[in-house]
FILOVEX-359184 format. One line per 8 residues: number of its first residue (from 1); for each residue x, y, z of N, C-alpha, C. Coordinates in Angstrom, 3 decimals, m for minus. Atoms other than C-alpha are relative to their C-alpha. Layout:
NUM> X/Y/Z/X/Y/Z/X/Y/Z | ...
end
This chain:
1> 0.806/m1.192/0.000/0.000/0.000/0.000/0.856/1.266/0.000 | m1.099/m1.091/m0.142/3.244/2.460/0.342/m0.750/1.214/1.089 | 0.287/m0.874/m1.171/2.109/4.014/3.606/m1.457/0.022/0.020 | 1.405/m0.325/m0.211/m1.092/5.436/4.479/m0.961/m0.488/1.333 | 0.901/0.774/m1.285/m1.773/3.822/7.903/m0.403/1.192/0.752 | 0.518/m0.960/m0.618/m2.022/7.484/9.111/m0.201/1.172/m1.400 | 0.746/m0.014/0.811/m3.979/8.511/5.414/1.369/1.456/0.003 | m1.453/m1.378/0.471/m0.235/10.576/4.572/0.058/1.507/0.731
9> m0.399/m1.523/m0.640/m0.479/13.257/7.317/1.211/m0.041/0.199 | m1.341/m0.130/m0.319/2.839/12.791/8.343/0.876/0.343/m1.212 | m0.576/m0.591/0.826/3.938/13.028/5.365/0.046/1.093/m1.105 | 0.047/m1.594/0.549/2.533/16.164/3.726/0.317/0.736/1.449 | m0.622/m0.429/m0.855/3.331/17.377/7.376/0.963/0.687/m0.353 | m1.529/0.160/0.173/7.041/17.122/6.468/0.170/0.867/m1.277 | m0.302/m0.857/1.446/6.548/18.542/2.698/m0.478/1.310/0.368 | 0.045/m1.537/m0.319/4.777/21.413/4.113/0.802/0.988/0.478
17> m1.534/m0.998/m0.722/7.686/22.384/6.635/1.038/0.061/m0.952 | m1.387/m0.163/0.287/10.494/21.330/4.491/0.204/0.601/m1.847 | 0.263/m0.514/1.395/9.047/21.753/0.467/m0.267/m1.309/m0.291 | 0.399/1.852/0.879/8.218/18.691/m1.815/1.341/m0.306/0.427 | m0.811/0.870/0.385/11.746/18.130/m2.388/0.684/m0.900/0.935 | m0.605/0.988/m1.159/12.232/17.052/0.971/m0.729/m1.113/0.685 | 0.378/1.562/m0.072/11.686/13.415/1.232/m0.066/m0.225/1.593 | m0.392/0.260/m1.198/11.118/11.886/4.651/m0.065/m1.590/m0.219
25> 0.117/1.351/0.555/12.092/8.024/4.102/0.811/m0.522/1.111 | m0.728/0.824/m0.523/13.689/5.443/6.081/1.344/m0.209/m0.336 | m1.362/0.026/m0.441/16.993/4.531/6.813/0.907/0.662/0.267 | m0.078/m1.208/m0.857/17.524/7.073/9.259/1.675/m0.563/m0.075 | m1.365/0.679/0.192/21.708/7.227/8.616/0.358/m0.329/m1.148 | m0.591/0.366/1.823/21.543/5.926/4.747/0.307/1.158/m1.017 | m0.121/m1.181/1.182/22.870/7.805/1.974/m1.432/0.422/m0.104 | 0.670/m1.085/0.866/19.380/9.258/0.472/m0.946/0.600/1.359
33> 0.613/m0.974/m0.842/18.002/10.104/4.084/1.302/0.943/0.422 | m1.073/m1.123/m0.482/21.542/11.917/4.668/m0.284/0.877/m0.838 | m0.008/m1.047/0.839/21.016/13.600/1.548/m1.260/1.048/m0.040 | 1.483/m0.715/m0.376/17.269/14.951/2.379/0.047/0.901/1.352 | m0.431/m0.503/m1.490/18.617/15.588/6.569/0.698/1.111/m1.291 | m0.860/m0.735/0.520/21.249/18.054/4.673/m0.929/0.982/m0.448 | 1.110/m1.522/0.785/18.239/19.775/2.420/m0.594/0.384/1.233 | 0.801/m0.274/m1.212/16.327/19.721/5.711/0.571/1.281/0.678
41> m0.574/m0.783/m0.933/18.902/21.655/7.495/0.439/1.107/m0.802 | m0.325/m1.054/0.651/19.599/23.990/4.792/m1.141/1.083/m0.202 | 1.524/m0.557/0.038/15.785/25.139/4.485/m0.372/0.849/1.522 | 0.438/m0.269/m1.476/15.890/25.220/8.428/m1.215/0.647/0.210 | 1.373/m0.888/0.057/12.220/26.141/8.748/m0.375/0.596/1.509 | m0.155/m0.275/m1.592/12.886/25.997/12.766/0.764/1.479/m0.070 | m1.067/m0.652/m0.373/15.117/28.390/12.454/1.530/0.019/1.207 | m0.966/0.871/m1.047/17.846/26.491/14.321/0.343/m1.010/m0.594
49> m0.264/1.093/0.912/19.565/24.252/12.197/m0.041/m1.864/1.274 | 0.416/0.655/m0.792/19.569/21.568/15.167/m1.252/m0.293/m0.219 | 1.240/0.239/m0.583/15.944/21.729/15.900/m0.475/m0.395/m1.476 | 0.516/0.207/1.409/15.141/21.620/11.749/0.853/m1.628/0.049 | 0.031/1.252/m0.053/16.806/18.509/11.961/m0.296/m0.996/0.874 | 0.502/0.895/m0.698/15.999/16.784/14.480/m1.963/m0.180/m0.074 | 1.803/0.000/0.468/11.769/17.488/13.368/0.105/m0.842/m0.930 | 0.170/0.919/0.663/12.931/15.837/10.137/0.519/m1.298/0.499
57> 0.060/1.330/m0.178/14.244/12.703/11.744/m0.905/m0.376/0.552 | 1.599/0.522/m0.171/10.994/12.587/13.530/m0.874/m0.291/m1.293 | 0.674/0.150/1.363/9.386/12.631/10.352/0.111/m1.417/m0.725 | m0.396/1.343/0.841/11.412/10.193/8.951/0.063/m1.879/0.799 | 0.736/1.254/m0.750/10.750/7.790/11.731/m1.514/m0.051/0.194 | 0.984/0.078/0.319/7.034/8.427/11.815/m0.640/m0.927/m1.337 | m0.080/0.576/1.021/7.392/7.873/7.902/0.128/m1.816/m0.241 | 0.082/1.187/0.127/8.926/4.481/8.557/m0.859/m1.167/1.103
65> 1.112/0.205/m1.557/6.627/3.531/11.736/m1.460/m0.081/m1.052 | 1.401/m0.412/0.600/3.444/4.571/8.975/0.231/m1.308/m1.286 | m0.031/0.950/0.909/5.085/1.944/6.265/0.272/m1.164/0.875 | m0.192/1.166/m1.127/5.870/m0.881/9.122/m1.766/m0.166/m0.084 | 1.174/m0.264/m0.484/2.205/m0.570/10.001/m1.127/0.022/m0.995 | 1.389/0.282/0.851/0.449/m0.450/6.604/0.808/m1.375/m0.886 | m0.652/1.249/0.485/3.060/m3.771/5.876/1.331/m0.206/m1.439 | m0.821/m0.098/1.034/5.141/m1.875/3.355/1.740/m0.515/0.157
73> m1.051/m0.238/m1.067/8.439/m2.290/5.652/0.146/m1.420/0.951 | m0.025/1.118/m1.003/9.512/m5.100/8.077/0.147/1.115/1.202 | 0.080/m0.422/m1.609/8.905/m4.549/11.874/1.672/0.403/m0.136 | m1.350/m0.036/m0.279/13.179/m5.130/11.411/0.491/1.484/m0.967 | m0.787/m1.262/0.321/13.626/m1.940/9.172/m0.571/1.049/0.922 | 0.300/m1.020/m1.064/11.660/0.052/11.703/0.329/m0.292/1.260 | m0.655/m0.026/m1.204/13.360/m1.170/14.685/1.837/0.413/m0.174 | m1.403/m0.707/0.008/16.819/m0.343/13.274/m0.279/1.661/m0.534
81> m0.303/m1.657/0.416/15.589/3.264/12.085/m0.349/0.949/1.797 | 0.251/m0.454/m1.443/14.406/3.569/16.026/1.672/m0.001/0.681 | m1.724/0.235/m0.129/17.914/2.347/16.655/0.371/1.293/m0.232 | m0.898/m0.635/0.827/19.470/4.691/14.546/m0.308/1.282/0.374 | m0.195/m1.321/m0.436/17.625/7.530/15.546/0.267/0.236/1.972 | m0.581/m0.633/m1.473/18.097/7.272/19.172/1.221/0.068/0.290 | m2.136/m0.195/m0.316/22.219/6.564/19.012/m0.114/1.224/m0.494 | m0.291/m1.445/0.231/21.840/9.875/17.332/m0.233/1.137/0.890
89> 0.208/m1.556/m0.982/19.899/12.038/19.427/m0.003/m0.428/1.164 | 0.175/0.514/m0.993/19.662/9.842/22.780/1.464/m0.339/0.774 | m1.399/1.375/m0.719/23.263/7.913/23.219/1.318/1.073/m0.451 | m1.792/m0.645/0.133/26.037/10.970/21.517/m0.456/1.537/0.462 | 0.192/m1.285/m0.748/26.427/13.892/23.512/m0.215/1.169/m0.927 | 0.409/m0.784/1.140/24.959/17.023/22.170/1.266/0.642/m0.499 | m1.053/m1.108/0.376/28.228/19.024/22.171/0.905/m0.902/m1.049 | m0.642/0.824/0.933/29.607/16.047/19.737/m0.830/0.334/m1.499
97> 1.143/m0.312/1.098/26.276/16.548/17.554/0.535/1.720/m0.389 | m0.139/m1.764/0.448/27.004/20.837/17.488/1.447/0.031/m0.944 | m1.596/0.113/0.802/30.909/19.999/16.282/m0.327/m0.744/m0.776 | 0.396/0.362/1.406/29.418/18.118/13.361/m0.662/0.979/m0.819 | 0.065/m0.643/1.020/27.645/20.688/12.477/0.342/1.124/m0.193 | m1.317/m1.006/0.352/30.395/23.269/12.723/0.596/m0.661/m1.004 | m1.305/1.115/1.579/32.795/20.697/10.511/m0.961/0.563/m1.373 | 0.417/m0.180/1.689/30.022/20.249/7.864/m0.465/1.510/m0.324
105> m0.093/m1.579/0.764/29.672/24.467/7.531/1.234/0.138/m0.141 | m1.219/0.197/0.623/32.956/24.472/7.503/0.463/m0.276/m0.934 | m0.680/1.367/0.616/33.727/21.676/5.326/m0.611/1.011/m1.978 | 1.248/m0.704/0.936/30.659/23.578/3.042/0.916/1.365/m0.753 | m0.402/m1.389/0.519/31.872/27.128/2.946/1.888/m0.314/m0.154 | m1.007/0.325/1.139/35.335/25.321/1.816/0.394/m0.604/m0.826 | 0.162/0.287/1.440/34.418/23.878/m0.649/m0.656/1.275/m1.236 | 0.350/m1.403/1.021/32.696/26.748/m2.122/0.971/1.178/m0.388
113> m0.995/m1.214/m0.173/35.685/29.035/m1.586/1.214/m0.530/m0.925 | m0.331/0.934/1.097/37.427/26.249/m3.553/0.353/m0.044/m1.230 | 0.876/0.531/0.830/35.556/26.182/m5.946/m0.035/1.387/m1.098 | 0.146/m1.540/0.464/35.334/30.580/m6.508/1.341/0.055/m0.595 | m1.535/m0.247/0.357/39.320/30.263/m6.925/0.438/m0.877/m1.348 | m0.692/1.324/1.326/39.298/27.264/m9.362/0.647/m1.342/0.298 | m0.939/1.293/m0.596/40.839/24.682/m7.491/m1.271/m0.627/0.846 | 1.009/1.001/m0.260/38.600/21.610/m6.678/0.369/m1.079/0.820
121> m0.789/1.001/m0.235/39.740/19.047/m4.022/m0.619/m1.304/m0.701 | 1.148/2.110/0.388/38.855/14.852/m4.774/0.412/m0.256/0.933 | 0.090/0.995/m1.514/37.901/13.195/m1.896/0.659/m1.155/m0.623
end
């Protein structure tokens, strides 16, 4: 049925705060929810890049909690995205979480600066 056990509020919820393009999907931690967390936090609709992400990993566990539940999902991918989001926000200290996201502005505004000069690193 691809969701619908709570008739997609949760998930126009999520498009309303964040825009369409921001997906809220399972595998809280996988490449294409890192890449959606990232739009999330760039949109920051909280105004608090923190708090804008941490609404979309609610989202995105709701999301996979709403496909568990209408049978799209195994009980086992929604007990590792519960996993996954509590080692994040529950089990690593916040001041570890804030120095990640110093690095990745960092990491951001040098690559762009990079990038203005002509010179490109490769990971």
């Amino acid at each position: 049925m691809s969701g619908g056990h709570w008739d997609y509020k949760n998930d126009n919820a999520c498009y309303e705060m964040y825009n369409w393009d921001v997906t809220p999907t399972y595998g809280i931690g996988g490449k294409s929810q890192k890449h959606y967390a990232k739009m999330a936090r760039e949109l920051d609709p909280m105004e608090d890049v923190e708090l804008s992400d941490l609404v979309y990993d609610v989202f995105c566990l709701i999301h996979s909690a709403d496909w568990y539940k209408s049978g799209d999902n195994s009980e086992e991918t929604y007990r590792n995205d519960v996993e996954a989001f509590k080692k994040k926000w529950f089990k690593n200290k916040r001041s570890d979480r804030l120095k990640e996201y110093v690095d990745a502005a960092v990491e951001e505004l040098r690559d762009k600066l990079m990038l203005m000069i002509g010179e490109q690193e490769t990971e």
